[in-house]
Every structure is written in C-alpha cells, then in structure tokens.
N, C-alpha and C positions, 0 to 999 in steps of 0.2 A: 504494500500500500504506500500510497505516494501523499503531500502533503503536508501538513504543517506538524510537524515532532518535535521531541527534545523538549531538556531539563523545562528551556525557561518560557513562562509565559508572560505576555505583554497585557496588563491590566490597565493599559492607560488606551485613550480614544484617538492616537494618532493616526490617520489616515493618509498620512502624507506618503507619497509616490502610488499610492490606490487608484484603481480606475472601478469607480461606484457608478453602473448601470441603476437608473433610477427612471420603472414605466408611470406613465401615468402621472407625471409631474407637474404639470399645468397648476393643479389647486388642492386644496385640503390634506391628508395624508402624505402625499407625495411629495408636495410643495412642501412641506415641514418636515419630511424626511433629507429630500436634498439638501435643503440649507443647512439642514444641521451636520450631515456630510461634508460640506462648503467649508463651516465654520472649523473643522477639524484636518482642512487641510489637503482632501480627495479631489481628484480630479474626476469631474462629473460628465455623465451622459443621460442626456434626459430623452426621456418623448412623451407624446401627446399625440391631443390629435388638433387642440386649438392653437393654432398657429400665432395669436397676440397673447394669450396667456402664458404660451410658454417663452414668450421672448422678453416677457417681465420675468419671468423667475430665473431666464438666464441673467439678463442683469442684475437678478435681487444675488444671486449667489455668484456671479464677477465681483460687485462690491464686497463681498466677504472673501474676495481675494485668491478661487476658485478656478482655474482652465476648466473652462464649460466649451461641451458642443451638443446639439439638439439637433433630433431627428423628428420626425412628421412621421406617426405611427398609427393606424388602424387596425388592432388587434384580431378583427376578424379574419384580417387580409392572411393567411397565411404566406402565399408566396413574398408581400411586402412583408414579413419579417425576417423571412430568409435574404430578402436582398439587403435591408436597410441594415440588418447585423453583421453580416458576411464580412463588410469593408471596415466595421470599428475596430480591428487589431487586440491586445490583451482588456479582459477584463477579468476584475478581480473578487467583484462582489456584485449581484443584483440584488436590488430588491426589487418585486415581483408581485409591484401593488394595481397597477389599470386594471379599473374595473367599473361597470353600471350598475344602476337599482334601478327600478318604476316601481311603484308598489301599485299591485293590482288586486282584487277579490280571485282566485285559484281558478273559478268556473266563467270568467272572463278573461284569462290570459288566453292566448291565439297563440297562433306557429313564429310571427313573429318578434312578437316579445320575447320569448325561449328564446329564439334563436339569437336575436340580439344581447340578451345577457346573459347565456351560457358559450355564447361563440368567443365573447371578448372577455369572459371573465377566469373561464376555463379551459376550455382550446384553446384561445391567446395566450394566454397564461402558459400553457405546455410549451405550446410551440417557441416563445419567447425563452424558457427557461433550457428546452432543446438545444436551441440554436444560441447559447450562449457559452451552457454546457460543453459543447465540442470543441470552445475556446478552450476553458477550463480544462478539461481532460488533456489537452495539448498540454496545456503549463504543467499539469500535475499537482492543481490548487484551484479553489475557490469557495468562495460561500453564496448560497442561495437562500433568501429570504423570502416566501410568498404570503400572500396576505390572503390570510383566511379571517374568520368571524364567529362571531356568537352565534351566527346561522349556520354554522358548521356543527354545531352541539344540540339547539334547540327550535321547535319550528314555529317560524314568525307571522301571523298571520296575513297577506297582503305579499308575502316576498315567498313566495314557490319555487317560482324557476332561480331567484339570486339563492335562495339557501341550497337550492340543488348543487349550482354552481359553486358555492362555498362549502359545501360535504366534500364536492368532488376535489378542492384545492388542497383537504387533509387527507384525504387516500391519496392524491398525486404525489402530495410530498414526503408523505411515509415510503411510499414505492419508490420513488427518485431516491432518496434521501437511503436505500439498502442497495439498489443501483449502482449509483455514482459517489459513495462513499470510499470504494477499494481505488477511484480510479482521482479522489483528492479532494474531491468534491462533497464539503458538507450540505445537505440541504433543512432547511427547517422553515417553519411559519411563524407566524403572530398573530394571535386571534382577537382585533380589538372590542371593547363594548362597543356602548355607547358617546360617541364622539360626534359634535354636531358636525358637520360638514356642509359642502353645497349639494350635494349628496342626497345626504339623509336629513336635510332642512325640514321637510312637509312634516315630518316626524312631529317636531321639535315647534311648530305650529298649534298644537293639541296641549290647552295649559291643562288642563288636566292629566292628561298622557304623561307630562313631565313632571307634576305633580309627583303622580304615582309611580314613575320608575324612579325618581330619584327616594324615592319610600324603600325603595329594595334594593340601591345601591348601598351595602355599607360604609365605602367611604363617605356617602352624603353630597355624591356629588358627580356631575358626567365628566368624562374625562376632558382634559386638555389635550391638544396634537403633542405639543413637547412631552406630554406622558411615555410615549412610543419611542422616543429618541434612545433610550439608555439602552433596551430591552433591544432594538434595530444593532445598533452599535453593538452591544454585545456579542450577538449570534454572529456580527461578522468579523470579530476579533479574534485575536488567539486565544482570548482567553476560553472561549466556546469552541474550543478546538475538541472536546470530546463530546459534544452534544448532537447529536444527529438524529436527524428523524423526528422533532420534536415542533410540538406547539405551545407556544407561550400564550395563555389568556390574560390577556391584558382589560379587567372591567371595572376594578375599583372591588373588588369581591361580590360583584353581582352572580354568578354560577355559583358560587361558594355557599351563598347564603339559600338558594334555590337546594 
C-alpha cells in the first residue's frame, strides 16, 4: 500500500503546496469550504456551474492570497467531467460537495426531478470523484471528501429523490473508500445537519419549523458553514491518515439525541 506512512503526523492545517479540488463552489458549503482552504495556504480548483458567482469567490479566495483556477462544471455532463479534469494535472485532495435539492411531496416528483438531482448529486459525484481518483492513484496519494447528509440516515419528508441520492453518497464512499484505499487513496464523507444555505432557505422560511428543530438540536442551535471547516480539514490531513471509509455527522447532536 502506497500513501501517507510513518512515525510522524502533521496536526497543524497547512495546506500549502496542496492542490484542493473544491465542486460546487459558487455558494454556501462550498464557498466556505474553499476559502477556508485559501486561508490555509492550498492552491484551489473550483467549479460550478454559475459563471458570476464563481468568479467572486475566485476573487474572494485571491484576496486571501490563494493561486485559484475555475472551471464551468455541469455535473450531469459526464463526458464534461472527463474532459474538464483530464487537463488539471496533480490533485491532492477533493472535496466532493455539488449538489441540488427541490423539495417536493414523493407522489409528485416526475422522471425529471430524479433525474436532475440524483444525476448531479450522485452520478456526478462518482464520476467526478473517478476521474480524479486516476490522478491520485498515479501519485500514490490523496484524500476524498464527499458530502453526504442527515438524508443519508433518516427520511425527510418532501426530499425522496435528494435522500436517495445522499444514501447513495454513503455506500459510494464506503465502496471507494475499500477500493482505492491499497492504491493511496483515503476516501470519507461528512454528513452535515442543518445548515441554512441558498439551498435549503425554503426550509428555514417555516418559523415554526425552526422553532421546533432547533427544540431537538442539542446544541440549541443550526449550525454555522465554518462549523465544517475543522472536520473538512481534518479528513484531508495526515492526521486522518488512518480513517477511511468513514462518515463524520456533523449536526450539533441532533441524531444523537433522536
């Protein structure tokens, strides 16, 4: 097995000479996960699919002093991810967050809603994490990070096809993660709660709703993006050199307390 070995480990968050693949970086998760990559030093590779959003968040992470380059990604495209990754050269760490919601009633969702957000959220997802993979295996190193959910554990009413799509994120990365672990490659996820985003806004709309989840969050409270930052960082460290195969729930102890 190939990889990151030996005595010592590095407990600190330097990132510097890394090349951090970060999908879905335009806004909320992703956009808070780059920067904070940015601010640690990595040199960044983002994409999207909003072509003005993501050229603020290349400039938000230049100002922190980051070699940025962005690519124009539609996750459903498989062939565009094979072309769009093929030419980026070593990477070091993805993380493996583009993803969609709509919340819909079960007995109104159609073929293509499914397909819309199990194409880009988990196809895309493989394919992206594939065609990265093949870098990685060449190096004989890397880390993968995918972005699963609380829809991956428990079923949310209104979100069918996204929790399908987020089941399928934590059997992908368990299977990758037994896979591509001999050949250097750690794989793992991160399962966030509740995190307001642009996203999951409509949620967050319902003062009741939010009443009552924050009633069953033990911390007292929905999480912040920078909550995800330590827990991202981590898994792509050496210091998570022996964790593989793993999901981090990240909710404030909302499953916990379920």
């Amino acid at each position: 097995m190939q990889g990151e070995s030996g005595s010592r480990v590095d407990l600190t968050f330097d990132f510097s000479g890394k090349t951090v693949f970060v999908t879905g970086a335009s806004r909320g998760i992703g956009r808070e996960i780059a920067l904070s990559f940015a601010r640690d030093g990595a040199r960044l590779i983002l994409s999207a699919r909003n072509v003005e959003a993501l050229a603020r968040v290349e400039q938000e992470a230049g100002d922190l002093g980051a070699n940025v380059k962005t690519i124009l990604l539609d996750q459903r495209d498989v062939d565009a991810i094979r072309a769009q990754i093929e030419p980026l050269g070593a990477i070091d760490i993805l993380v493996n967050n583009a993803g969609v919601e709509e919340v819909r009633p079960a007995l109104e969702a159609d073929e293509a809603l499914w397909d819309k957000i199990v194409d880009t959220n988990l196809k895309g997802a493989f394919f992206v994490a594939q065609a990265v993979a093949s870098k990685m295996a060449a190096a004989g190193s890397g880390a993968i990070i995918n972005l699963a959910s609380l829809t991956s554990y428990v079923g949310v009413p209104g979100a069918v096809p996204y929790g399908a799509s987020k089941s399928g994120i934590l059997g992908m990365t368990r299977a990758m993660a037994s896979e591509w672990a001999p050949l250097g490659i750690r794989v793992n996820a991160i399962a966030p709660g509740y995190f307001q985003t642009d996203m999951t806004s409509v949620f967050y709309e319902d003062k009741d709703w939010v009443e009552r989840m924050i009633a069953n969050i033990p911390a007292g409270r929905f999480g912040e993006l920078a909550d995800l930052n330590g827990t991202v960082k981590f898994l792509a460290s050496s210091g998570a050199r022996y964790i593989i195969g793993q999901c981090v729930i990240i909710d404030g102890g909302y499953l916990a307390k379920i």
